[in-house]
C-alpha positions as CSV (number, residue, x, y, z in Angstrom):
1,X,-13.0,7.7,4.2
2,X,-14.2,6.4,0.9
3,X,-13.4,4.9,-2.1
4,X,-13.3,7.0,-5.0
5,X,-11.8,4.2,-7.7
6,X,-11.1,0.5,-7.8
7,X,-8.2,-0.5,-10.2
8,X,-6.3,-3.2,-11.7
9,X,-4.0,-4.0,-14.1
10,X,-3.0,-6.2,-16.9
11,X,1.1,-7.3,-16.9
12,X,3.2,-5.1,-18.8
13,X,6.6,-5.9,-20.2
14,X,9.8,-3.5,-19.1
15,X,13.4,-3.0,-19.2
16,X,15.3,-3.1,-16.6
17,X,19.6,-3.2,-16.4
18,X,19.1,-4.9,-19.9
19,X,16.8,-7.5,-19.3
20,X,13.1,-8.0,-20.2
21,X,10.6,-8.2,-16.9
22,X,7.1,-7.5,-16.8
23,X,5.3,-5.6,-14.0
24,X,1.8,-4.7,-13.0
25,X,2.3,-1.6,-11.5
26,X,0.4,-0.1,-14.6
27,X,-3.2,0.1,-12.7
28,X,-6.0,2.0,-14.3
29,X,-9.3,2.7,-12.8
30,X,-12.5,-0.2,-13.6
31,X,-15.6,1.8,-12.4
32,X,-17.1,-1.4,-10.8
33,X,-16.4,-4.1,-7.9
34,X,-13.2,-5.7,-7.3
35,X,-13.2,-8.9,-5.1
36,X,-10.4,-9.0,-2.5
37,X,-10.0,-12.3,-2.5
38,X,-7.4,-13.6,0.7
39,X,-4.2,-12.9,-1.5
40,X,-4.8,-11.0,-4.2
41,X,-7.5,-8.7,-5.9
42,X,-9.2,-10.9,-8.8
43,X,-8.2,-10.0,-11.9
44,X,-5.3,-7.8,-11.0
45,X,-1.9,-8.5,-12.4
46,X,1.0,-9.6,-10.0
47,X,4.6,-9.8,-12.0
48,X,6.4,-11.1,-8.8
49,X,4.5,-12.9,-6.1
50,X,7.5,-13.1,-4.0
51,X,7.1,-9.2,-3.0
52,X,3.4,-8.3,-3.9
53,X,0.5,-10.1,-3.0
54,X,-0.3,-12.7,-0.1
55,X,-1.3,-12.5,2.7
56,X,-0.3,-9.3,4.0
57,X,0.0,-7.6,0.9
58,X,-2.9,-9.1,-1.1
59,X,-4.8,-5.3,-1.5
60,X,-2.9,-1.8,-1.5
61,X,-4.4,1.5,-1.0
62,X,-3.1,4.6,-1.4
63,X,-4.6,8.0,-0.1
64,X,-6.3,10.8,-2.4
65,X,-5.4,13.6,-0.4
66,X,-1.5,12.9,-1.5
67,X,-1.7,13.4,-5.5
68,X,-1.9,16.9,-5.4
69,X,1.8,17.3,-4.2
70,X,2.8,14.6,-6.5
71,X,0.7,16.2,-9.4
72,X,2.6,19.0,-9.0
73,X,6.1,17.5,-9.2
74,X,5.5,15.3,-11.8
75,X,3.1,17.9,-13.9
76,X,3.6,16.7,-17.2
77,X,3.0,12.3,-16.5
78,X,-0.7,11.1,-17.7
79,X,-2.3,11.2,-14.2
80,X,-5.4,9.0,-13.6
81,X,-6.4,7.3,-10.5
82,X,-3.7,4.2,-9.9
83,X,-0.8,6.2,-10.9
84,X,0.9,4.4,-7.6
85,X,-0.1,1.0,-8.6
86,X,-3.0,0.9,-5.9
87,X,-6.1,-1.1,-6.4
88,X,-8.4,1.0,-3.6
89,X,-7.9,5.1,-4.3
90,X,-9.4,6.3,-0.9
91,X,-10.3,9.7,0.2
92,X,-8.9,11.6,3.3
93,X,-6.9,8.4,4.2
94,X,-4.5,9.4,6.5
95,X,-1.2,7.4,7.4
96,X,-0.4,9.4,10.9
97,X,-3.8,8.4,12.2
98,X,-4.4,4.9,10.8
99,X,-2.7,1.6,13.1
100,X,-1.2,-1.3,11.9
101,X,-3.9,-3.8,13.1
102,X,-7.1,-1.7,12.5
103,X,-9.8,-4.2,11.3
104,X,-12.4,-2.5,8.9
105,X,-15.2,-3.3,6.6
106,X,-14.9,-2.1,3.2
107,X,-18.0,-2.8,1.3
108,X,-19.0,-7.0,1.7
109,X,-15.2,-7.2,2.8
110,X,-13.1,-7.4,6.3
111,X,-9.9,-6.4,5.7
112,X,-6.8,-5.5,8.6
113,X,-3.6,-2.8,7.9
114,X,-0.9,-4.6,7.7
115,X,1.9,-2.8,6.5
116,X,3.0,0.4,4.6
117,X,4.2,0.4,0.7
118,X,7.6,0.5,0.1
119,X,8.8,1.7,-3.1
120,X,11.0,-0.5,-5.6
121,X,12.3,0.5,-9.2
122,X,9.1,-0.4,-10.7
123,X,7.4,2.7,-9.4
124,X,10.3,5.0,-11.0
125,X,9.3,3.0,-14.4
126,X,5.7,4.3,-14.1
127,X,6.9,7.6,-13.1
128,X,9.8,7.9,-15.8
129,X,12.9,8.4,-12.7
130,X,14.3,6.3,-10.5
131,X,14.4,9.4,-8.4
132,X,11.0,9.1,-7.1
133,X,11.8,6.3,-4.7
134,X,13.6,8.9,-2.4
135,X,10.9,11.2,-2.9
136,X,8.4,8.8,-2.0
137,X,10.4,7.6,0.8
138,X,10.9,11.4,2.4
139,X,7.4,12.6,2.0
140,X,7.1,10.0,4.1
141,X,3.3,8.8,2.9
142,X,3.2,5.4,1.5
143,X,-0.3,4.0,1.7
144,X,-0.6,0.8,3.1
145,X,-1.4,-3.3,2.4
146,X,-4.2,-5.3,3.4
147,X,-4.5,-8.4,4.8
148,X,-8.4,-9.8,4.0
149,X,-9.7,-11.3,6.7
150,X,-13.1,-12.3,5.0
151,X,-13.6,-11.6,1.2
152,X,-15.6,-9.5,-0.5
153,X,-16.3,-7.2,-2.9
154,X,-15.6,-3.4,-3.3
155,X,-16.9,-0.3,-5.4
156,X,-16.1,3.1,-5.9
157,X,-18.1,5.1,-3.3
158,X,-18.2,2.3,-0.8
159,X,-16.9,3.6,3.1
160,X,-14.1,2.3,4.8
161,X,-15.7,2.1,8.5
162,X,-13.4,1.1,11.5
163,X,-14.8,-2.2,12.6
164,X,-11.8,-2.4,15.4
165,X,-9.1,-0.6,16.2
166,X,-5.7,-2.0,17.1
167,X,-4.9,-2.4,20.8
168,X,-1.2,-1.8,19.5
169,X,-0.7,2.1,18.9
170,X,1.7,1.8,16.2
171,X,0.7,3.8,13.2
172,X,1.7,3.3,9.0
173,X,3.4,6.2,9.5
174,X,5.2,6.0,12.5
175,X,6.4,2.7,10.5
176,X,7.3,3.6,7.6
177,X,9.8,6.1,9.2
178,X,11.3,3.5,11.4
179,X,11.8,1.2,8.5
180,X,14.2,4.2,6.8
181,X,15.8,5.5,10.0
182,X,19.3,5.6,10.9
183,X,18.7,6.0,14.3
184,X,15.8,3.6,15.2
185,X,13.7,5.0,18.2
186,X,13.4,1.7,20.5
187,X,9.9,2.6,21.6
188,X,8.5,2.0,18.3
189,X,10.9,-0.6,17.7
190,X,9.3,-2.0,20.8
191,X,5.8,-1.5,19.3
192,X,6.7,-2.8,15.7
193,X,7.8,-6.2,17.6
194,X,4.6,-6.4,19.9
195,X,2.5,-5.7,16.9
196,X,1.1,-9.2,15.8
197,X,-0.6,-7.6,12.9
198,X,2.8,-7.3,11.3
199,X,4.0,-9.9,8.6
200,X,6.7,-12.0,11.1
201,X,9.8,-11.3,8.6
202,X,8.9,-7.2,9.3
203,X,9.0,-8.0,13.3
204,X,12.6,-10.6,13.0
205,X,14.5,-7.9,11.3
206,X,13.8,-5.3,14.1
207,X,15.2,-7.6,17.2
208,X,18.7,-6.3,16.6
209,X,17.7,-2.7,17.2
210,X,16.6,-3.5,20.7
């Protein structure tokens, strides 16, 4: 896995239900270094701190391989690297094979998964339909936040290489399904809940299921 663009944004106003809100989902690709800095990217543009950004979600990355099926749903939007509001584009990132917990260095940084991306109205903004969210949600890959365990800088072409891989075999994927399942399967409830790499709040709301 490598990078293949590093990109930020600037905020951007909106309308939403009638009222004015900005968001900085609007990410475009720098061609130099970003500094992941312990809860957010430098220079990048958070709208609402309270759901992007800290320390479990101070860095998302989202996988090359998935915008060809997306390009080809959505032929006719401006596509560019960022189109999903991620600041790392990586290549051949896969979400079945990747575990919450993996530790890796990424250029001068350290940086652990944390969690996968899920989707709010702001992405149907970008993508010109609400409808996207249940897309997004059945394809079923979502990329995934980064908690930055020692900063550092980033740039296009830099490798992701697995420093330490998480004792807990709990994978984005395997997450992000439970999150949206009816039927939660207890086992990976049971995972989700021994996974410390987890933001708390994520691990609390799946007690009942047990």
């Amino acid at each position: 896995m490598r990078v293949l663009s590093t990109n930020i944004g600037k905020l951007t106003p909106i309308t939403w239900n009638g009222k004015e809100l900005h968001t900085g989902i609007y990410k475009y690709p720098t061609n130099s270094a970003l500094l992941l800095e312990k809860e957010t990217v430098a220079n990048d543009a958070i709208a609402n701190r309270k759901v992007h950004g800290g320390i479990y979600k101070a860095c998302y990355l989202f996988s090359a391989k998935h915008y060809p099926y997306w390009e080809k749903r959505y032929p006719n939007l401006d596509w560019n690297w960022g189109m999903f509001g991620e600041n790392l584009s990586i290549s051949d990132m896969d979400e079945t094979q990747i575990r919450i917990g993996d530790i890796y260095k990424i250029g001068s940084a350290l940086v652990q998964i944390t969690q996968p991306r899920e989707p709010c109205f702001k992405l149907g903004i970008r993508f010109g339909t609400q409808q996207i969210l249940k897309e997004f949600i059945d394809h079923g890959y979502p990329g995934m936040y980064l908690r930055i365990l020692e900063e550092g800088k980033v740039s296009p072409e830099d490798e992701l290489k697995l420093i330490k891989p998480s004792d807990n075999l709990l994978t984005v994927y395997q997450f992000f399904q439970l999150l949206y399942a009816k039927k939660k399967d207890k086992k990976l409830v049971k995972l989700a809940l021994e996974n410390m790499a987890l933001p708390e709040n994520k691990r609390v709301g799946l007690k009942k299921y047990l």
